[in-house]
C-alpha positions in Angstrom: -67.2 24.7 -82.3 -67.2 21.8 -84.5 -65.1 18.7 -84.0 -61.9 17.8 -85.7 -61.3 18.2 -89.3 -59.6 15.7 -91.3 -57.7 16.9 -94.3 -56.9 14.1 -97.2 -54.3 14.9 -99.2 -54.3 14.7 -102.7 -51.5 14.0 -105.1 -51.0 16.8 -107.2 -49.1 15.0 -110.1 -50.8 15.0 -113.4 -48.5 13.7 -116.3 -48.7 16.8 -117.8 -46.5 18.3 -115.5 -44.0 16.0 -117.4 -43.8 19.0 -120.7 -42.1 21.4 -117.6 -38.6 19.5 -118.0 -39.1 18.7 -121.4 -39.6 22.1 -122.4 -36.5 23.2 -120.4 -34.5 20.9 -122.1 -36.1 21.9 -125.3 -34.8 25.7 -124.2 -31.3 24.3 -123.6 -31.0 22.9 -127.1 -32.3 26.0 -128.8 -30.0 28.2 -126.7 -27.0 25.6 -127.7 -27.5 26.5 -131.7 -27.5 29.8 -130.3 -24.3 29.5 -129.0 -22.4 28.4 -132.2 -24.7 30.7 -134.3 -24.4 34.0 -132.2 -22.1 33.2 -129.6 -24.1 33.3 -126.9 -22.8 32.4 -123.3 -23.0 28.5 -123.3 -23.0 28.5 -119.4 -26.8 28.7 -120.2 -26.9 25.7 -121.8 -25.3 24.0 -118.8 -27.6 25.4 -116.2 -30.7 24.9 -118.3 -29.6 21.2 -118.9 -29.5 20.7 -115.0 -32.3 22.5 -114.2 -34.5 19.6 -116.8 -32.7 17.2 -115.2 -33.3 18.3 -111.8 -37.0 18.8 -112.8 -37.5 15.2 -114.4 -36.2 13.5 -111.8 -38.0 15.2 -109.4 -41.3 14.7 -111.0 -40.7 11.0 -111.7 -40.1 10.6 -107.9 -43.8 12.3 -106.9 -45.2 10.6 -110.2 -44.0 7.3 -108.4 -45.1 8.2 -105.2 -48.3 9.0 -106.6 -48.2 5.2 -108.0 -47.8 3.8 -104.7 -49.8 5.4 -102.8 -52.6 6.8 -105.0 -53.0 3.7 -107.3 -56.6 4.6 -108.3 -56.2 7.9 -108.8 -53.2 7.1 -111.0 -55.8 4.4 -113.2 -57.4 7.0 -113.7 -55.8 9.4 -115.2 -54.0 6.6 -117.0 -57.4 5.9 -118.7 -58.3 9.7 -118.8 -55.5 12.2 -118.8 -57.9 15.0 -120.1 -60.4 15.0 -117.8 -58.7 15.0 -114.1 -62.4 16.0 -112.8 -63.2 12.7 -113.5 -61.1 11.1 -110.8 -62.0 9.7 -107.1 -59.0 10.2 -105.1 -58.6 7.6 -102.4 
């Protein structure tokens, strides 16, 4: 039996997880020319509108945490966003 393990955690925050709301929000504005072109249900719009929102804030929270607590890591990717493999996550 071996002794304990430690597990590090790592934050799993790239900026690129920033195109997920902007994309939804994207979606809502497409679906909103919909609306007035087709007359689709604009409920959609609303919900899809939220759900960005929701998704943006949520990430800018973790991206912040990240920034607090994994300043290094957050360098960087600041000075590399394409190449995460490059990082050293302390």
């Amino acid at each position: 039996m071996d002794g304990p393990r430690t597990v590090t955690m790592r934050p799993a925050i790239p900026v690129s997880l920033f195109a997920i709301p902007v994309g939804i929000l994207g979606l809502a504005g497409a679906w909103n020319v919909g609306v007035r072109i087709w007359k689709l249900p604009s409920f959609v719009v609303a919900a899809l509108e939220i759900s960005g929102a929701v998704t943006w804030l949520t990430l800018v929270l973790l991206y912040a945490y990240k920034w607090y607590w994994h300043r290094t890591a957050a360098l960087h990717e600041a000075q590399d966003p394409v190449n995460p493999r490059s990082y050293r996550w302390d």
